[in-house]
Residue frames as a rotation matrix with the C-alpha (Angstrom) as fourth column:
UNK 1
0.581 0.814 0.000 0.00
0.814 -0.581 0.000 0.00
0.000 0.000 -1.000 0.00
UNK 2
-0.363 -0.645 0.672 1.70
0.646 -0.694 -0.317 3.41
0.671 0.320 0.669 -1.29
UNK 3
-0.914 -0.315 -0.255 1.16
0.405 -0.730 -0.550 6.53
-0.013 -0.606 0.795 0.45
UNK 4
-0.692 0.720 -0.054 -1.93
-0.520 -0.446 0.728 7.98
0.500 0.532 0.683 -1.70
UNK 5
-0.056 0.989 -0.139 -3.87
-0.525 0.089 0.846 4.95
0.849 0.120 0.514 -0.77
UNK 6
-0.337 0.382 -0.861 -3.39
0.890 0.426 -0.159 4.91
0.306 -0.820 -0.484 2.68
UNK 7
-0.962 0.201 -0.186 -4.30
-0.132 -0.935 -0.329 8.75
-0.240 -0.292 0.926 2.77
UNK 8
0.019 0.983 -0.184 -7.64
-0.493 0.169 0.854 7.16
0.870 0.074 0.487 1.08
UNK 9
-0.145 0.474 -0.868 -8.24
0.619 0.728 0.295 5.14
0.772 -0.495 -0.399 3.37
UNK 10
-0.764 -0.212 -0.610 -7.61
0.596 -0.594 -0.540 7.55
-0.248 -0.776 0.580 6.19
UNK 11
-0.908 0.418 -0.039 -10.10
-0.346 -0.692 0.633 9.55
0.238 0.588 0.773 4.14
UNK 12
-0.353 0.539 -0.765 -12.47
-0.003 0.817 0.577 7.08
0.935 0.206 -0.287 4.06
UNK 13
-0.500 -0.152 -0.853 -12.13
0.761 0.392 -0.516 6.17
0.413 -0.907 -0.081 7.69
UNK 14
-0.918 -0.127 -0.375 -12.96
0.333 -0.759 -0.559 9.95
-0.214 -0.639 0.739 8.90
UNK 15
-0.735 0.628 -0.254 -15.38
-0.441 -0.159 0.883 10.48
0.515 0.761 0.394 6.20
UNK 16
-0.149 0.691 -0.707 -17.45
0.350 0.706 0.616 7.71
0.925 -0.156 -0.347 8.50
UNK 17
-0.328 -0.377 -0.866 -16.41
0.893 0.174 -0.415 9.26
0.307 -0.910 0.280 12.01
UNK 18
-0.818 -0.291 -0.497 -16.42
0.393 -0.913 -0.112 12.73
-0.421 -0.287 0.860 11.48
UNK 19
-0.672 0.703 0.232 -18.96
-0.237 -0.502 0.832 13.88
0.701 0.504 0.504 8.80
UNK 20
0.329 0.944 0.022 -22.22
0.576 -0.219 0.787 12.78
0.748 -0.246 -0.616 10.41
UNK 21
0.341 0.087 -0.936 -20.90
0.931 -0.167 0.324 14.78
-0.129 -0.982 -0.138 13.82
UNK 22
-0.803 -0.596 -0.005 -19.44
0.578 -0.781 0.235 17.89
-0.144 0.186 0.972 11.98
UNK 23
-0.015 0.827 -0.561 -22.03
0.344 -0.523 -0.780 20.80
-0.939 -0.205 -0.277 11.81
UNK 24
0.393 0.289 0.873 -23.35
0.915 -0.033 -0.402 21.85
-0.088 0.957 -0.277 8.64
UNK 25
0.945 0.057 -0.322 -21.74
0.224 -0.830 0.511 25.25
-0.238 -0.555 -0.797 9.94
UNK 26
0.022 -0.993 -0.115 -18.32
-0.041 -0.116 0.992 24.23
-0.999 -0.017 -0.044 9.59
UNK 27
0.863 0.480 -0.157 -17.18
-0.030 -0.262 -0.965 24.74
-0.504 0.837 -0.212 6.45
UNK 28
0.133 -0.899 0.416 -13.81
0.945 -0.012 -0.328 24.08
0.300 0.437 0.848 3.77
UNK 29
-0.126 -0.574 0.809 -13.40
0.414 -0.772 -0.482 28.11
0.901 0.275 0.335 3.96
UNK 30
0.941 0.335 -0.046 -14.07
-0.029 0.216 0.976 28.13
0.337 -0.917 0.213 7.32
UNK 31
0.736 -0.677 -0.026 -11.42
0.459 0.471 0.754 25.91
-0.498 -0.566 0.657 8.21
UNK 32
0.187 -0.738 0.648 -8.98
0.806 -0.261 -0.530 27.74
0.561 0.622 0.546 5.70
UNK 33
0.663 0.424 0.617 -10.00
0.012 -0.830 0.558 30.79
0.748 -0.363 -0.555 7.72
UNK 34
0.970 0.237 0.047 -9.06
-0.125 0.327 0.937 29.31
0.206 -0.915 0.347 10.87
UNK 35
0.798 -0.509 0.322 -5.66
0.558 0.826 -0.080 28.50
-0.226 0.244 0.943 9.53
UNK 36
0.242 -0.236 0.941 -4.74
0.474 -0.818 -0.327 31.89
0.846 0.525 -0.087 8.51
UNK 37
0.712 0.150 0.686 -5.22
-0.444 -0.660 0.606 32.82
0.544 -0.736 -0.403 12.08
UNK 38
0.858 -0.427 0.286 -3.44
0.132 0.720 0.681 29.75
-0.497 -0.547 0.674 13.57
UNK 39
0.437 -0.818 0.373 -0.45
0.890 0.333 -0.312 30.36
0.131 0.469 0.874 11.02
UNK 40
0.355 -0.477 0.804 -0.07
0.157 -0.817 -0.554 33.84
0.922 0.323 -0.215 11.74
UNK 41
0.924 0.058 0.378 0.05
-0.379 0.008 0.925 32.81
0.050 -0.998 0.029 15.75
UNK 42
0.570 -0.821 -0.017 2.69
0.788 0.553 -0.271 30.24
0.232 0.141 0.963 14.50
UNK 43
0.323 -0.703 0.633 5.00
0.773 -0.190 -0.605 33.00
0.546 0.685 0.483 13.34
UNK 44
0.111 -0.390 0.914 4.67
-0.681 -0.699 -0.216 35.52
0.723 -0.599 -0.344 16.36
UNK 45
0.833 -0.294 0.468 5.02
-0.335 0.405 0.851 32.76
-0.440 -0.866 0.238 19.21
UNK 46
0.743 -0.629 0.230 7.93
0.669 0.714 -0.207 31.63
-0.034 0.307 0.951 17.20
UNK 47
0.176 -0.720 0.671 9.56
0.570 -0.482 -0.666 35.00
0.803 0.500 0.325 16.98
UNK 48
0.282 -0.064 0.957 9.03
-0.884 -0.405 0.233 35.60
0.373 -0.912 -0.171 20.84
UNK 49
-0.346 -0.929 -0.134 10.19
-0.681 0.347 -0.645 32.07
0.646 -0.132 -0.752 21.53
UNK 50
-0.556 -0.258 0.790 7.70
-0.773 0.511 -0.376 30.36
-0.307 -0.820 -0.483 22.51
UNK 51
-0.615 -0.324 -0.719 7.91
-0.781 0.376 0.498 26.82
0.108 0.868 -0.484 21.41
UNK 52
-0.910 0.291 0.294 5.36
0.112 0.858 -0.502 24.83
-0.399 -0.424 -0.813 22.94
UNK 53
0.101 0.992 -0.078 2.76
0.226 -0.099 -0.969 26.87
-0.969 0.080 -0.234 21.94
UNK 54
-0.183 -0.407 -0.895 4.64
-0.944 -0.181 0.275 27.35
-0.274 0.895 -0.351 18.32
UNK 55
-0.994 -0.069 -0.086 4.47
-0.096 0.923 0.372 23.40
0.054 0.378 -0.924 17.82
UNK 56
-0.306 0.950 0.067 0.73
0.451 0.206 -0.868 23.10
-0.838 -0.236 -0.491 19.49
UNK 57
0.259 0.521 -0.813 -0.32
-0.482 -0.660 -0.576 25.94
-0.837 0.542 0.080 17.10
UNK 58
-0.520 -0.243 -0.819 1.40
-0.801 -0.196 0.566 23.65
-0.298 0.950 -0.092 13.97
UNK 59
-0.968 0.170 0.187 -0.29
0.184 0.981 0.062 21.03
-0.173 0.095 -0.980 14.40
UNK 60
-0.242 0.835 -0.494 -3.34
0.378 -0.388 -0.840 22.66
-0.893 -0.391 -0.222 14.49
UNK 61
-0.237 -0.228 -0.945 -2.21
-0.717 -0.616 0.328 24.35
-0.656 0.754 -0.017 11.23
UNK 62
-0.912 -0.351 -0.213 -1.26
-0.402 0.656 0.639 21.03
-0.085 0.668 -0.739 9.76
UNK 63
-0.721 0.607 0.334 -4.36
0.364 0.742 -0.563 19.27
-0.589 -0.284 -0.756 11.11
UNK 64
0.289 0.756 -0.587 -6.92
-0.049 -0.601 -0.798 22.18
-0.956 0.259 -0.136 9.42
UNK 65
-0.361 -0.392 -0.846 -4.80
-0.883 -0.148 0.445 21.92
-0.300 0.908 -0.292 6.08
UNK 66
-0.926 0.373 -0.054 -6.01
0.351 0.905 0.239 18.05
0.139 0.203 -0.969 5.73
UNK 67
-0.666 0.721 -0.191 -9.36
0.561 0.316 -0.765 19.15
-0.492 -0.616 -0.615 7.16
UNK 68
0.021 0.704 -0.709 -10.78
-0.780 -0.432 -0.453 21.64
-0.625 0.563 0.540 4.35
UNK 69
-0.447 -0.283 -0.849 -9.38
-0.894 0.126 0.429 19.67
-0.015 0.951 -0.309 1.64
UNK 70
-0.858 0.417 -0.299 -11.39
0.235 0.838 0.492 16.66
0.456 0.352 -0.817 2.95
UNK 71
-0.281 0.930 -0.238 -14.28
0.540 -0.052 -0.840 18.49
-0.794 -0.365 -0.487 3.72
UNK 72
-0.121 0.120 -0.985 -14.48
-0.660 -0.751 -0.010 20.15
-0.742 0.649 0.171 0.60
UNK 73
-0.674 -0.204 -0.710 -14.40
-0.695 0.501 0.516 16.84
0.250 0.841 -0.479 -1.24
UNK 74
-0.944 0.155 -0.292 -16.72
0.290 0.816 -0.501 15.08
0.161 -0.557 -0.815 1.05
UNK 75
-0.185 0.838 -0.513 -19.24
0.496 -0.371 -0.785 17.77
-0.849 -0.400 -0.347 1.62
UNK 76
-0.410 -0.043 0.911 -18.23
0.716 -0.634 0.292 20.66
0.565 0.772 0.291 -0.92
UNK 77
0.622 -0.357 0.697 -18.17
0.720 0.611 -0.330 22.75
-0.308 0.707 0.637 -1.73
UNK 78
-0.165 -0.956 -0.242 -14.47
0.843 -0.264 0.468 23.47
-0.511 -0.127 0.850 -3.34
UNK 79
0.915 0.379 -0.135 -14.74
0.276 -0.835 -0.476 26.86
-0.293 0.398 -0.869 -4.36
UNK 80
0.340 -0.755 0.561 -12.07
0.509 -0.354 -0.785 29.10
0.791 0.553 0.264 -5.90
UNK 81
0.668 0.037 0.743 -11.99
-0.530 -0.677 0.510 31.05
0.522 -0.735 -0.432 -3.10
UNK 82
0.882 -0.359 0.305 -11.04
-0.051 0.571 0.819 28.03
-0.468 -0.738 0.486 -0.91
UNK 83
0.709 -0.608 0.357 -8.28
0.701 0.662 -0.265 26.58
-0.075 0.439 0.896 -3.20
UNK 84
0.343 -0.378 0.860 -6.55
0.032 -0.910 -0.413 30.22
0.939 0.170 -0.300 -3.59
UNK 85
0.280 -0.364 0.888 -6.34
-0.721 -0.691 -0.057 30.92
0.634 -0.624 -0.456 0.03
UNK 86
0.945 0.291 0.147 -5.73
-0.313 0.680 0.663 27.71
0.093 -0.673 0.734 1.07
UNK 87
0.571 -0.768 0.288 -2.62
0.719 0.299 -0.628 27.42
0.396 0.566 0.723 -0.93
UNK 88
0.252 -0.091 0.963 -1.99
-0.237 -0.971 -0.030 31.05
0.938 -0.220 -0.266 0.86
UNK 89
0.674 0.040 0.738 -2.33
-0.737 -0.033 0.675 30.05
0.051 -0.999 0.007 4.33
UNK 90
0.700 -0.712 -0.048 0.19
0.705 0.701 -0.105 26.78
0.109 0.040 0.993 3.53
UNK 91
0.309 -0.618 0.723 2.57
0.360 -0.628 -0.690 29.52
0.880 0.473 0.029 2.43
UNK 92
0.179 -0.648 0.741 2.28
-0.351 -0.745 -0.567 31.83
0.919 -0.158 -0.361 5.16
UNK 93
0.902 0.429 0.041 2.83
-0.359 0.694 0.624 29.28
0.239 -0.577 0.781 7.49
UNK 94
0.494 -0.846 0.200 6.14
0.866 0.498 -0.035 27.25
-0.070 0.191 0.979 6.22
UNK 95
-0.008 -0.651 0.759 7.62
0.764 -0.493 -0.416 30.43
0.645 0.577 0.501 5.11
UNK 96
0.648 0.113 0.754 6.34
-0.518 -0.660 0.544 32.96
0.559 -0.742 -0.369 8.16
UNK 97
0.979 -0.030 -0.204 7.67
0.160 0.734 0.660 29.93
0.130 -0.679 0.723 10.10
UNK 98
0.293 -0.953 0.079 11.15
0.956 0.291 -0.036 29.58
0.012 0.086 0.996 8.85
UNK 99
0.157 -0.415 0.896 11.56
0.457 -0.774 -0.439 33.35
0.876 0.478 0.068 8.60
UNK 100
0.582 0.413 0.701 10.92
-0.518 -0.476 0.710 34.00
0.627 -0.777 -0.063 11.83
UNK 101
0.715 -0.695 0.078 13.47
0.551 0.628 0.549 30.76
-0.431 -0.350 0.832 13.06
UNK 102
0.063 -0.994 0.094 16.35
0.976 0.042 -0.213 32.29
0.208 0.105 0.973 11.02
UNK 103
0.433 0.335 0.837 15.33
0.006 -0.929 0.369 35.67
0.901 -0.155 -0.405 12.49
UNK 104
0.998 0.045 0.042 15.70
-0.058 0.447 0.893 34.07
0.021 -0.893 0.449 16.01
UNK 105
0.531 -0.839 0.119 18.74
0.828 0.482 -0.287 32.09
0.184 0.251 0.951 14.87
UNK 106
0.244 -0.549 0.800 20.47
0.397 -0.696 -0.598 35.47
0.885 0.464 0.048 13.88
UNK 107
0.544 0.315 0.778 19.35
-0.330 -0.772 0.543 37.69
0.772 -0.552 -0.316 16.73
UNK 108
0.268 -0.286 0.920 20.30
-0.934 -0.310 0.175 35.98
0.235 -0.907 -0.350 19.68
UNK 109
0.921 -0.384 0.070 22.68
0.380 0.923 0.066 33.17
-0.090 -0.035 0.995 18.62
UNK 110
0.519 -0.732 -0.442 26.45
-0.142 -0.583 0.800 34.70
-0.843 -0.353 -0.407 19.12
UNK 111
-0.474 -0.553 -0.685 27.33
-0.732 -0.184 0.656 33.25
-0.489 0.812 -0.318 15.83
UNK 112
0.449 0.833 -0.322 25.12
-0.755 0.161 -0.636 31.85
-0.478 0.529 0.701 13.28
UNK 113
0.083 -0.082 0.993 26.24
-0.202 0.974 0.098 28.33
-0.976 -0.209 0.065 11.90
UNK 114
-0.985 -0.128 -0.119 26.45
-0.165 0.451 0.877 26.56
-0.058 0.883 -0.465 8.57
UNK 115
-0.615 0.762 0.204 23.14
0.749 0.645 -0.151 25.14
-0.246 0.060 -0.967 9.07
UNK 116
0.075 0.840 -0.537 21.43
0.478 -0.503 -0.720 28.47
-0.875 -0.203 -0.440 9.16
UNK 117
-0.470 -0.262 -0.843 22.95
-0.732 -0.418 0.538 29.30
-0.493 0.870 0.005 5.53
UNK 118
-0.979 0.181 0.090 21.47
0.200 0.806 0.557 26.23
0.029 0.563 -0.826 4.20
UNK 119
-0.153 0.988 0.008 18.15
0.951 0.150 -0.271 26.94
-0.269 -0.034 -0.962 5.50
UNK 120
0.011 0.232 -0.973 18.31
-0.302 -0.926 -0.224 30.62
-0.953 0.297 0.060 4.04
UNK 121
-0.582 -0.719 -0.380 19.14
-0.503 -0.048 0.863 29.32
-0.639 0.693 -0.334 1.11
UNK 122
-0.791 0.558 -0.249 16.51
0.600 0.787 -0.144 26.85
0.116 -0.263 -0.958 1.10
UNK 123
0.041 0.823 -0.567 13.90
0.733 -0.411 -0.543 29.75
-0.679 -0.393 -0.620 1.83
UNK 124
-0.122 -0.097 -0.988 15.05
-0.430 -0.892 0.140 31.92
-0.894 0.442 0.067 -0.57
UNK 125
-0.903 0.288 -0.318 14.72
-0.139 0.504 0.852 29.23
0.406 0.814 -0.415 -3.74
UNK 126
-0.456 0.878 -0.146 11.30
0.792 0.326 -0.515 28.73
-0.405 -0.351 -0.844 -2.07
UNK 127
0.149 0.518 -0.842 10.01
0.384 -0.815 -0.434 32.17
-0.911 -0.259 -0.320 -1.98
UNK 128
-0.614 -0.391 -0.685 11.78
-0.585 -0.357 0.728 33.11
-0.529 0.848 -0.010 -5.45
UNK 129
-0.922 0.342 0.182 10.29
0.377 0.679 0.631 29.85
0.092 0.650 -0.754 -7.19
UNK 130
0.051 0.990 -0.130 6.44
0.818 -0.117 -0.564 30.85
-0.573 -0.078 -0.816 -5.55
UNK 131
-0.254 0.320 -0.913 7.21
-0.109 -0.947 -0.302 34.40
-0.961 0.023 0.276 -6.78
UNK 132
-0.917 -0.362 -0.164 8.04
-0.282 0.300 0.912 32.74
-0.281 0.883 -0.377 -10.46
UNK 133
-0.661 0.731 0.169 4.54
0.656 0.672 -0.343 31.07
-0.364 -0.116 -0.924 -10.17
UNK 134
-0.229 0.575 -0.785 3.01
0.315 -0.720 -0.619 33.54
-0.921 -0.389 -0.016 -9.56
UNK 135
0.111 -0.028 -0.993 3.77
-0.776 -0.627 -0.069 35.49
-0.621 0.778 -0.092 -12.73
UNK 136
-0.925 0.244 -0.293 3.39
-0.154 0.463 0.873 32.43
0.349 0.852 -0.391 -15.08
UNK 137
-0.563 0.824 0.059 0.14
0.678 0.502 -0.537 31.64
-0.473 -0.263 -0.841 -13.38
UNK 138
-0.188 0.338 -0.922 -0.98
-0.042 -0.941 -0.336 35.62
-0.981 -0.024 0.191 -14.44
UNK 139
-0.589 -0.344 -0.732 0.40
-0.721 -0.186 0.667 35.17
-0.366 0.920 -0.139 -17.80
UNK 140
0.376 0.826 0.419 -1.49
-0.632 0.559 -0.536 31.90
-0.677 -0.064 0.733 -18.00
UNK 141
0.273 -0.714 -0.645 1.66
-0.815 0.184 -0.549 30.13
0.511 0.675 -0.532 -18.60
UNK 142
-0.795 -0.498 0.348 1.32
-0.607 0.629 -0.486 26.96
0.023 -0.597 -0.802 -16.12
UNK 143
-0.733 0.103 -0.672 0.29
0.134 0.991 0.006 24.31
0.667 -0.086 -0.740 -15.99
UNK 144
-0.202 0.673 0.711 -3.42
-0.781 -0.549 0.298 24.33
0.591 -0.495 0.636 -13.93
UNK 145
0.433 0.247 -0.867 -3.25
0.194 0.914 0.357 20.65
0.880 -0.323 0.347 -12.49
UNK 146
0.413 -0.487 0.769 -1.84
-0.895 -0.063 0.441 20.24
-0.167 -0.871 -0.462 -8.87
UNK 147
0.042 -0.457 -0.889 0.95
-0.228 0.862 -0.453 17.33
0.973 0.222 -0.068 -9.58
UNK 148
0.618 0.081 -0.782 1.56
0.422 0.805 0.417 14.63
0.663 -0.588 0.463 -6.96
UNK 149
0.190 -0.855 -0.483 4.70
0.906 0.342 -0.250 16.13
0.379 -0.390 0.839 -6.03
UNK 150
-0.265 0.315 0.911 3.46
-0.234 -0.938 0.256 19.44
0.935 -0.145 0.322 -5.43
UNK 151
0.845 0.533 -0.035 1.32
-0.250 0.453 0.856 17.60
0.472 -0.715 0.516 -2.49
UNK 152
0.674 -0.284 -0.682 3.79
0.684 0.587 0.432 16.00
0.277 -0.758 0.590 -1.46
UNK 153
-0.393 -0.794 0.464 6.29
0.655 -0.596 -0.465 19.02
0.646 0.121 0.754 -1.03
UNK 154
-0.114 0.234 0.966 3.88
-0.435 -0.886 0.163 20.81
0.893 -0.401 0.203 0.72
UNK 155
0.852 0.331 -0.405 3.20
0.071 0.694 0.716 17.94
0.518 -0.639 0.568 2.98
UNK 156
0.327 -0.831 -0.451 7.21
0.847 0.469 -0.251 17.77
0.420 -0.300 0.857 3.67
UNK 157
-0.564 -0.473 0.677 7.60
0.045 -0.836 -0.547 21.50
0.825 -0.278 0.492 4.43
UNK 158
0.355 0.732 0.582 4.96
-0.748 -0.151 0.646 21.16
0.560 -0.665 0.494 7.13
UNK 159
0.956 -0.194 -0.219 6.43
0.269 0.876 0.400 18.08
0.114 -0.441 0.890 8.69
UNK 160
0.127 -0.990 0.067 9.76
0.580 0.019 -0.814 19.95
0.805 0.142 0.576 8.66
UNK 161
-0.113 -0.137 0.984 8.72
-0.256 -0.953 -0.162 22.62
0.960 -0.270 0.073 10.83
UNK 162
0.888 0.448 -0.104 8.39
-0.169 0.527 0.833 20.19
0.428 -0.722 0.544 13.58
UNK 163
0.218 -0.892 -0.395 12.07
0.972 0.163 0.170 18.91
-0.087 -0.421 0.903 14.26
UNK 164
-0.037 -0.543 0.839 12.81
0.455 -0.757 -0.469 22.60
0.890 0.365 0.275 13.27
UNK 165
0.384 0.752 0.536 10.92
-0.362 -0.411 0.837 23.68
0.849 -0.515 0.114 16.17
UNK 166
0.932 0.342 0.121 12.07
-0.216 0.256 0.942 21.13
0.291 -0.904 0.312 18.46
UNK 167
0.194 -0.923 0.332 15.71
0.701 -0.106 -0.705 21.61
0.686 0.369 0.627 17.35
UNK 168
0.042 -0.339 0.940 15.57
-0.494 -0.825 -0.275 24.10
0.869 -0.452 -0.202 20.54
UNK 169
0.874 0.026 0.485 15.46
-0.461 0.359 0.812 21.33
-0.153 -0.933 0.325 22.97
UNK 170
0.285 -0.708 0.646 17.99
0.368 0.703 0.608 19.23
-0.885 0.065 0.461 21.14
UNK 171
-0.028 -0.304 -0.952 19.86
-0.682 -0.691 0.241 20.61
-0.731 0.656 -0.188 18.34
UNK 172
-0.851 -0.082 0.518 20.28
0.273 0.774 0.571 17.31
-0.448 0.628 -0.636 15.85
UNK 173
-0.294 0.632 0.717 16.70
0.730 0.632 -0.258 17.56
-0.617 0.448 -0.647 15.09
UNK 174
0.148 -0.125 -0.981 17.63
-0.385 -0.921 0.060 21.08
-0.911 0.369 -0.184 13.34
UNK 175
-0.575 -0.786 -0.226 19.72
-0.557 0.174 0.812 19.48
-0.600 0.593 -0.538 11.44
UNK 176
-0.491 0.608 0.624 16.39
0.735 0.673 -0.078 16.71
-0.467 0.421 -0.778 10.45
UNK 177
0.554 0.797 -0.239 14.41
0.469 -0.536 -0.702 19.80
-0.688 0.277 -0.671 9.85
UNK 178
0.332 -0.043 -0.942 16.58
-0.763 -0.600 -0.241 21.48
-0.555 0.799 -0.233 7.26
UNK 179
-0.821 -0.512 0.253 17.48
-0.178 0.651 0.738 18.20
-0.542 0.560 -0.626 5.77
UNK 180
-0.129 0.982 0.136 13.54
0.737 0.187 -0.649 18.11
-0.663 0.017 -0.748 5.48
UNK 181
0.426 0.486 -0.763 13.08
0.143 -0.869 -0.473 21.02
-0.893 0.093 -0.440 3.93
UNK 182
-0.421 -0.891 -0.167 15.96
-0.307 -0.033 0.951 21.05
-0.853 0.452 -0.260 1.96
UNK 183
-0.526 0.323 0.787 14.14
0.334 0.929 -0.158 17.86
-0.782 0.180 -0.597 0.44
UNK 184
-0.095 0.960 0.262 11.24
0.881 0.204 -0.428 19.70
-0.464 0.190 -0.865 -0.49
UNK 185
-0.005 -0.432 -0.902 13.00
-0.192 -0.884 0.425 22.95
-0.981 0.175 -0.079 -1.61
UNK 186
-0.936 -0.337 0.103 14.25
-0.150 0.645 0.750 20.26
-0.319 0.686 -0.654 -4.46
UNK 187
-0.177 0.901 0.395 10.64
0.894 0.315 -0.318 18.92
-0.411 0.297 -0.862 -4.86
UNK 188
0.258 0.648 -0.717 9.31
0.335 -0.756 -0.563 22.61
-0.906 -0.095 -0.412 -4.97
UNK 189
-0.307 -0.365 -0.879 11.73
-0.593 -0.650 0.476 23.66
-0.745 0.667 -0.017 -7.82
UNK 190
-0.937 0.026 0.350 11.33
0.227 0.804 0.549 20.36
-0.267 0.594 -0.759 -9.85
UNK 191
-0.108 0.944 0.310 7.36
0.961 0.179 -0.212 20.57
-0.255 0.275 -0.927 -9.82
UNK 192
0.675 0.069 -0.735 7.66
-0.196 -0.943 -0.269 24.61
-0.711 0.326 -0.623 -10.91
UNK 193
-0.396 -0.764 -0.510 9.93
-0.426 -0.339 0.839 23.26
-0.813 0.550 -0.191 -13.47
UNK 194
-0.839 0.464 0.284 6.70
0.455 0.885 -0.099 21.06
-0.297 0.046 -0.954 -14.60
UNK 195
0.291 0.953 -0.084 4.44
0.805 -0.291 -0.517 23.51
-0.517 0.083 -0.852 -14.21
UNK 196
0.245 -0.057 -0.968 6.16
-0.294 -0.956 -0.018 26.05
-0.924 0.289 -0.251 -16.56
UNK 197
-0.550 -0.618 0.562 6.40
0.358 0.433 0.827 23.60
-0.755 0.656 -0.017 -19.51
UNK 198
0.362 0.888 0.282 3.97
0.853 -0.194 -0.485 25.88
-0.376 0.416 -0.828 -21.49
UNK 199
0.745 -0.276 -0.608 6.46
-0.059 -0.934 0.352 28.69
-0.665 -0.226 -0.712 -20.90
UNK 200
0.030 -0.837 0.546 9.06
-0.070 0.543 0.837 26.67
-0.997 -0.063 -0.042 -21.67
UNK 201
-0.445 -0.219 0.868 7.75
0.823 0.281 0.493 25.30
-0.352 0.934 0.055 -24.87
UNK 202
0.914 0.201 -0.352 6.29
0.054 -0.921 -0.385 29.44
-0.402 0.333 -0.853 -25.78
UNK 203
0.606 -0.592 -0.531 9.82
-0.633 -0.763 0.129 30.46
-0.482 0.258 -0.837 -25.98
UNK 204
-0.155 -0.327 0.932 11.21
0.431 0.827 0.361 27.02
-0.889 0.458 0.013 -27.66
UNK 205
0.416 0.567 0.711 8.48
0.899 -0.135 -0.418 27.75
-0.141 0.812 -0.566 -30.44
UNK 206
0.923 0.129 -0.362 9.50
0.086 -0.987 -0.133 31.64
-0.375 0.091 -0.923 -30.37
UNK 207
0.318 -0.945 -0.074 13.49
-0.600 -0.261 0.756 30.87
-0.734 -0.196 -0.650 -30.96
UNK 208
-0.313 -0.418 0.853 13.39
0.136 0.869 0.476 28.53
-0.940 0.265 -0.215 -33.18
């Protein structure tokens, strides 16, 4: 059994538990809503240091990011609205997150490390690549599918921000969290190098 289809199943599984007890009230943009707030807590308890309630608050984050997208397929319904700002609130999450850690890092570490160049580095090919999106998405030069590996990149930057996080009790699991990221830094360019084969083959067709 592969990943996908134990996330069905997990789907499945909740889909029986949860729906009949969820209020017709709650809603996909709801919970996107909810997420925005929780992600923007993330990023000030993280930039005042405090990390219990920085980890509590991702999970929460993470937990609402699974929870529109399968209530929006289960109930509906997926709106533009949702899918736009959901993809937003991912963003300012991972990236509020990590900006705010090498913020930290800087400020009131007596000298800043190897590790914390990697993970700038890392954040900056992130933030560049989304900005790249962006402006082929305008141009209506990308690709409109959401590829596997898109999912799963976003899945790994969220799961990174955990050892990152807890990389203040024990330092090693820094080191897991930007290897994590790193990961998905890779993933992020690759699947923006996917979604711009339209661009790609414009200016092919234009040079030739």
């Amino acid at each position: 059994m592969n990943v996908w289809q134990m996330k069905d199943r997990f789907d499945a599984v909740m889909e029986a538990v949860l729906l009949p007890v969820l209020p017709q009230s709650v809603t996909p943009n709801l919970i996107t809503g909810v997420r925005f707030v929780a992600s923007a807590l993330v990023v000030a308890t993280v930039f005042f240091g405090w990390w219990v309630t920085s980890l509590l608050l991702v999970f929460v984050a993470g937990f609402t990011d699974w929870m529109d997208g399968w209530l929006a397929r289960a109930r509906g319904p997926m709106t533009e609205w949702g899918k736009r700002w959901d993809e937003r609130a991912d963003k300012l999450l991972v990236l509020g997150v990590v900006a705010a850690l090498l913020a930290r890092w800087y400020w009131y570490t007596e000298s800043v490390g190897w590790l914390w160049y990697v993970l700038v580095a890392a954040w900056s090919l992130t933030v560049l690549r989304d900005i790249v999106m962006v402006w082929l998405r305008k141009l209506r030069l990308s690709k409109s599918v959401v590829l596997p590996v898109a999912k799963l990149k976003t899945a790994l930057q969220l799961v990174a921000l955990v050892p990152l996080l807890s990389g203040e009790w024990w330092w090693p699991l820094q080191l897991i969290g930007v290897a994590i990221f790193g990961y998905a830094t890779a993933l992020s360019l690759y699947s923006a190098w996917v979604y711009a084969a339209p661009a790609r083959s414009q200016i092919s067709m234009r040079w030739s």
